[in-house]
VOMIFI-686287 format. One record per residue (C-alpha): residue number from 1; residue in three letters; x, y, z. Coordinates in Angstrom, 2 decimals. Each point is the difference from the previous one (the first is absolute). Last residue first. Layout:
N
REC    nr   rest        c1        c2        c3
REC   NUM    ALA         X         Y         Z
...
***
This chain:
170
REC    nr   rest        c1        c2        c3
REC   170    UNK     -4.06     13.70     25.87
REC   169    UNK      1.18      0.28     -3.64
REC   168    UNK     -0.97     -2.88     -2.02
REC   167    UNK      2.34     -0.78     -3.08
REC   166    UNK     -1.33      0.17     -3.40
REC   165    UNK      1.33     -2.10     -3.00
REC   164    UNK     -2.73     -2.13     -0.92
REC   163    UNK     -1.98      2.96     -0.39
REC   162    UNK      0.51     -0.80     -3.59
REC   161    UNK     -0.37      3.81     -1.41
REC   160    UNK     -1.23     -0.60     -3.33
REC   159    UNK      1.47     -0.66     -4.12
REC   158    UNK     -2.14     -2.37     -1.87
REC   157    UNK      0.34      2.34     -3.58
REC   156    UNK      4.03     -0.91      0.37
REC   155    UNK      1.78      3.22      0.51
REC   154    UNK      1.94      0.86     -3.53
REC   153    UNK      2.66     -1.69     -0.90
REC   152    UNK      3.07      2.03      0.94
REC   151    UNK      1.28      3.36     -1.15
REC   150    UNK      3.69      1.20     -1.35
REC   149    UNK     -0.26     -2.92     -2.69
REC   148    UNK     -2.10     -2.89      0.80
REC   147    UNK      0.28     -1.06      3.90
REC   146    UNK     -1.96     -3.20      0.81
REC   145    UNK     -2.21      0.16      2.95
REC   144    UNK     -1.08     -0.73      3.12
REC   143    UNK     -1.89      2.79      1.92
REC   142    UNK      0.23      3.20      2.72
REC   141    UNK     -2.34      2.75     -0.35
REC   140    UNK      1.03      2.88      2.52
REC   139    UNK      3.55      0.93     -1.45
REC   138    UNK     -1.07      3.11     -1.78
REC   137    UNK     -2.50     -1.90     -1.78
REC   136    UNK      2.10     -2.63     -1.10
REC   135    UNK      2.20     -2.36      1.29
REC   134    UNK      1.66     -3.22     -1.38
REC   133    UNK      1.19     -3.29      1.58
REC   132    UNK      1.36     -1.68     -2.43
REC   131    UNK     -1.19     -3.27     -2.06
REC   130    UNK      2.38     -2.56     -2.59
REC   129    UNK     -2.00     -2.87     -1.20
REC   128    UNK      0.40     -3.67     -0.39
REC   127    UNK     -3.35     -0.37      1.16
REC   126    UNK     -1.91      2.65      0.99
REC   125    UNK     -3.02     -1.02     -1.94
REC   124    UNK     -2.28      3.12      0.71
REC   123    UNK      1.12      1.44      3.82
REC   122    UNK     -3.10      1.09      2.12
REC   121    UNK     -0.24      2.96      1.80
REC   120    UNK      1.20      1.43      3.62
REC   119    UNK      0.71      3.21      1.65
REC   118    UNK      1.24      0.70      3.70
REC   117    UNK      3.04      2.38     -0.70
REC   116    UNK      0.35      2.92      2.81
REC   115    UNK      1.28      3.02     -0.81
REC   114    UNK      2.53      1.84      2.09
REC   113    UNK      0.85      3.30     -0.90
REC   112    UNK      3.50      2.19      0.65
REC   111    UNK      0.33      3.85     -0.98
REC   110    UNK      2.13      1.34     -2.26
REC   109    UNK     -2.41      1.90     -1.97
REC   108    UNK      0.09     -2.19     -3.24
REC   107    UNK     -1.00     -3.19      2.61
REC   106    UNK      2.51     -2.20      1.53
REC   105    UNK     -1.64     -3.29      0.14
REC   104    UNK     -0.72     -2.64      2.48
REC   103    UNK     -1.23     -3.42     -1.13
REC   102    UNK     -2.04     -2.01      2.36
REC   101    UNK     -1.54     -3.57     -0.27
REC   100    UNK     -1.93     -2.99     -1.41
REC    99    UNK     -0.28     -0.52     -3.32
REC    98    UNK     -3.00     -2.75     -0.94
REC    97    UNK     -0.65     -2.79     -2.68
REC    96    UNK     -2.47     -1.99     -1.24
REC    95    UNK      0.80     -2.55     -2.39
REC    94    UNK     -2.45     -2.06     -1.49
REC    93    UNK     -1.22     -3.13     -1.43
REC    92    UNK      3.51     -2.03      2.35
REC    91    UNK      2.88     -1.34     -0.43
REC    90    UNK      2.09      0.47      3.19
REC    89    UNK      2.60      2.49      0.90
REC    88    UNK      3.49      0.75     -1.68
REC    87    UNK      1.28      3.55      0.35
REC    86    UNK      3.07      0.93     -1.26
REC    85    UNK      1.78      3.42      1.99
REC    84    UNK      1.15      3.12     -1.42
REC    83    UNK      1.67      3.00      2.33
REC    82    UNK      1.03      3.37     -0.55
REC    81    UNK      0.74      3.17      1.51
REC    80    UNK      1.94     -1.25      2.72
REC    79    UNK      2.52      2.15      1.74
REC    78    UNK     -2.88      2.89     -0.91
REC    77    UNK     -2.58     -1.13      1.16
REC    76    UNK     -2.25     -4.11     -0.42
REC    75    UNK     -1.19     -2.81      2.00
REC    74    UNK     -1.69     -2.08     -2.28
REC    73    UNK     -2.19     -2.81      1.22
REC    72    UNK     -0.75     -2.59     -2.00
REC    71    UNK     -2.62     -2.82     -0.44
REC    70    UNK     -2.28     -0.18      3.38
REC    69    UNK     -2.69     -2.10     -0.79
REC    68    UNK     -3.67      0.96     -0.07
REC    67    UNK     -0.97     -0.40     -3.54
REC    66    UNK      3.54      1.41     -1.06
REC    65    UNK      1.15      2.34      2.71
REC    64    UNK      2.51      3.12     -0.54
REC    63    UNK      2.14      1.47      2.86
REC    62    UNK      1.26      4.09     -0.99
REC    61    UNK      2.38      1.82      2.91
REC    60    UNK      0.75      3.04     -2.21
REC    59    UNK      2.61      2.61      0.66
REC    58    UNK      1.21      3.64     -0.76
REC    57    UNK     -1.97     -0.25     -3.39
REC    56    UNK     -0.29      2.79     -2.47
REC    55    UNK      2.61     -1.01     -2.93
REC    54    UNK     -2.47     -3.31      0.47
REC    53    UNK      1.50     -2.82      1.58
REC    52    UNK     -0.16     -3.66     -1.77
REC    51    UNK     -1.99     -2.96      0.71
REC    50    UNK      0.17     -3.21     -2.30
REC    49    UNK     -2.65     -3.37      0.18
REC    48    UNK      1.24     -2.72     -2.07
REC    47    UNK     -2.19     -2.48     -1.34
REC    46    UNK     -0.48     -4.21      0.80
REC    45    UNK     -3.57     -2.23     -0.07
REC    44    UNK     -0.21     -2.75      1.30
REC    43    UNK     -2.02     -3.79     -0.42
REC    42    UNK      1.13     -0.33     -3.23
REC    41    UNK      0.31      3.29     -1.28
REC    40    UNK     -3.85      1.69     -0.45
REC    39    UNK     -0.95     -2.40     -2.46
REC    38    UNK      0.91     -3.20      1.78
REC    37    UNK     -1.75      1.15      3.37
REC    36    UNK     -3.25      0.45     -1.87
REC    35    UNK      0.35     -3.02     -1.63
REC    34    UNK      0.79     -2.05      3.02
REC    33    UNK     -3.36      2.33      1.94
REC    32    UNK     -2.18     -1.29     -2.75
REC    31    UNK      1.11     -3.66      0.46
REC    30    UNK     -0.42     -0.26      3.62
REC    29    UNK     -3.58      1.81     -0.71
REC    28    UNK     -0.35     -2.46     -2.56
REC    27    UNK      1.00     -2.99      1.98
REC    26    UNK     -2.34      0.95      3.02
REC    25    UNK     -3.08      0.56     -2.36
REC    24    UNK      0.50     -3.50     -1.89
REC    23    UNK      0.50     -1.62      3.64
REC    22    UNK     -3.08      1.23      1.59
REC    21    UNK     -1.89     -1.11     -2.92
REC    20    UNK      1.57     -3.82      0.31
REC    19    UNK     -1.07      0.01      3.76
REC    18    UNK     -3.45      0.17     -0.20
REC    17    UNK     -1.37     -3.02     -2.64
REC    16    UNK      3.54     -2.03      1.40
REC    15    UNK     -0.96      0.73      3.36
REC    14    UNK     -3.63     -1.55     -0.85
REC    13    UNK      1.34     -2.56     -1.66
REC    12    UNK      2.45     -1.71      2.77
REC    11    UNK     -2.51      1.04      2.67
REC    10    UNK     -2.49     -2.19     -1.89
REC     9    UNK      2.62     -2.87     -1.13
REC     8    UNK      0.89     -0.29      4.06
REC     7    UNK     -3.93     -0.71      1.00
REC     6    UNK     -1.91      2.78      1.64
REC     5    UNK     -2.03     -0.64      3.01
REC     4    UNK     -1.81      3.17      1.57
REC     3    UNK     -0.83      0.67      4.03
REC     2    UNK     -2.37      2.59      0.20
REC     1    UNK      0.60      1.70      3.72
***
């Protein structure tokens, strides 16, 4: 082994030559993620999230995760056609969200169908805002939106199935 004598003022120098870099980079990545906390809310961000039957609806059983954490979950018929709950989760660069469930209809023949809600997108600035759950496509596309007139928003482009939802069936 190569033994090595260093004095005290050659350690102190050389840690000061490698250390002050490593500091710079850790106080603007601290910094960065303090400004991007500060402009999405201080740290979190708050909306409302509202579920409503459809004329159509016998019952819906609807949970909704916000980059992996369970948010709401609406349990909706008749009794109860309505619920609206606020949502507060953690600043963060985006907000992925899913809707987990099953919604059974009463279709224009009389007969019952159960659809089964396992899509997901990504919510634009959803602070302060006021989502539902909306349907479309015959109650197979299920998304976040905000309802204009007799229609919502249209389905975000990011719309897919999150397979986040799936049970296994042995």
């Amino acid at each position: 082994m190569l033994h090595v004598t260093t004095t005290d003022r050659e350690i102190s120098m050389r840690l000061r030559m490698t250390a002050t870099p490593l500091i710079y980079a850790l106080a603007a990545i601290c910094l960065a993620r303090g400004a991007a906390a500060t402009e999405a809310g201080g740290g979190t961000v708050t909306f409302n999230i509202a579920d409503a039957t459809d004329p159509a609806e016998v019952t819906e059983a609807t949970t909704v995760f916000v980059n992996g954490k369970l948010v709401a979950h609406f349990e909706l018929s008749a009794a109860h056609p309505y619920e609206e709950v606020e949502v507060t989760v953690p600043a963060a660069p985006r907000y992925d969200y899913a809707l987990c469930g099953r919604i059974t209809i009463r279709a224009a023949d009389g007969h019952s169908e159960t659809h089964v809600l396992d899509d997901g997108a990504t919510l634009v600035e959803p602070a302060g805002r006021h989502l539902e759950a909306l349907a479309a496509d015959g109650f197979t596309t299920f998304y976040l939106g905000e309802r204009v007139g007799e229609n919502g928003t249209p389905a975000p482009h990011d719309l897919h199935r999150t397979n986040v939802c799936s049970v296994p069936i042995s």
